[in-house]
C-alpha positions in Angstrom: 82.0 76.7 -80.9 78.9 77.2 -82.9 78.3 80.1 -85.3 75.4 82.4 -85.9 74.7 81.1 -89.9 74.9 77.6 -88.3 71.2 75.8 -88.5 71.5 72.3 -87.1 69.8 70.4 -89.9 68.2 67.1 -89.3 68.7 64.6 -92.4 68.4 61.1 -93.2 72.1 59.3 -92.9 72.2 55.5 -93.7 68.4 54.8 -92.3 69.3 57.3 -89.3 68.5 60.8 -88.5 70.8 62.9 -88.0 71.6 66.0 -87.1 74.1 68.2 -89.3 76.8 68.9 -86.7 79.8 70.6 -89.1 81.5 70.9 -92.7 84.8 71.3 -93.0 88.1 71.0 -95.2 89.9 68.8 -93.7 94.1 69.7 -93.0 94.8 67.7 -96.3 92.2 69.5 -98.2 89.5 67.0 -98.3 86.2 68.2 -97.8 84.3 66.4 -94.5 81.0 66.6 -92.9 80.0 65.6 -89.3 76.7 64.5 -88.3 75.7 63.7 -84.7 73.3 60.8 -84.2 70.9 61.8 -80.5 69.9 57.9 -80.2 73.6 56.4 -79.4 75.4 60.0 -78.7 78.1 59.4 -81.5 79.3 61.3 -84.2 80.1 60.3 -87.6 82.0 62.0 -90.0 82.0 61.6 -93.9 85.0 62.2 -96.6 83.0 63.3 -99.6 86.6 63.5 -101.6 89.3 66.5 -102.1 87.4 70.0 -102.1 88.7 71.3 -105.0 86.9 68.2 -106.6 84.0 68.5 -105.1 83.5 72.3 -104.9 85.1 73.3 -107.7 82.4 72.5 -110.4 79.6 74.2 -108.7 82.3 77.0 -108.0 82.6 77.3 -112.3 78.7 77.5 -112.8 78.0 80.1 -110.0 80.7 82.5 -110.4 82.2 84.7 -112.9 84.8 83.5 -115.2 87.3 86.1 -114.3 87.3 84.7 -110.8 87.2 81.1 -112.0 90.5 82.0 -114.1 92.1 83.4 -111.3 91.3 80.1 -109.3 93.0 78.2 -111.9 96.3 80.0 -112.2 97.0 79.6 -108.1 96.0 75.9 -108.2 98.3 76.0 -110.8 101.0 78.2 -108.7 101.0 80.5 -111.6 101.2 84.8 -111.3 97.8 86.1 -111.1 98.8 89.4 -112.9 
C-alpha cells in the first residue's frame, strides 16, 4: 500500500542503486529499512538496531524537554502525572 508522503528515493546501497521501498519498526522494536533493487527484482531489507537507540537521540535534540521527559518515564513504565 503506498502512502501519499511516500517519495521513492533512489540511493546508493553497497555499489547498487536502489530504490527506498519502506521504513519500519520492526514487531520487536527494531527499526528496518527496505530497499528494492530494479536490476535483479529483489528486495533487501536492513536492521539499523532497536528504534529507541537509534531514534531516540535525534528525538532529545529536536524536541522539547517536557516531551523528552515524558518519553523517559513510559520507557521506564513510570506514571506520567
Amino acid at each position: 500500500m503506498k502512502n501519499s508522503y511516500q517519495s521513492y528515493p533512489n540511493l546508493n546501497v553497497d555499489g547498487e542503486n536502489r530504490t527506498l521501498e519502506e521504513i519500519y519498526i520492526a514487531p520487536l522494536g527494531h527499526l528496518m529499512v527496505r530497499f528494492f533493487d530494479e536490476t535483479n527484482k529483489t528486495t533487501h531489507t536492513y536492521n539499523l538496531g532497536l528504534w529507541e537507540d537509534v531514534l531516540f537521540p535525534i528525538m532529545e535534540n529536536k524536541m522539547d524537554v517536557f516531551i523528552i521527559d515524558n518519553i523517559k518515564k513510559i520507557r521506564n513504565t513510570e506514571k506520567i502525572f
